[in-house]
C-alpha positions, 0 to 999 in steps of 0.5 A, a space after each residue: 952559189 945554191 942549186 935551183 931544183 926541178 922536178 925531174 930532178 928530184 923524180 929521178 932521185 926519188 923513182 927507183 926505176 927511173 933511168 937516170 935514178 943512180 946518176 940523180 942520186 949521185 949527183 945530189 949527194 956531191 952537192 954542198 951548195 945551198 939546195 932550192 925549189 921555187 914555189 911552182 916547181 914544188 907543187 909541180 914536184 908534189 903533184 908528180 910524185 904523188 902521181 908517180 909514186 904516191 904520198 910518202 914520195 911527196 912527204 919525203 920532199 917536204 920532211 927535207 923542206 921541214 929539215 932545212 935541207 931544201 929551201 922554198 923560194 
């Protein structure tokens, strides 16, 4: 099975003063299954993070991309 991500998800994780920061955090790193992110969502994800958080927020995303550890769909 892999987990299908959504760009609150990955805010949250990422924005240390979200409320459900810690709980994302978490619960991404218990996570053995596959992790992916639809092409829409990634660009939903990149333009929020880089809104909220600015450009780091949004390398990050795609130096995990580049790793293997998130899988575009």
């Amino acid at each position: 099975m892999a987990v299908l991500l959504d760009a609150s998800a990955v805010l949250a994780a990422a924005d240390t003063a979200d409320l459900n920061h810690a709980a994302a955090r978490a619960w991404l790193a218990r996570i053995d299954e596959p992790l992916l992110i639809g092409a829409l969502t990634l660009a939903e994800t990149d333009h929020v993070l880089q809104r909220e958080l600015g450009l780091n927020a949004s390398l990050a995303v795609l130096a995990a991309i580049a790793s293997g550890a998130i899988r575009v769909i």
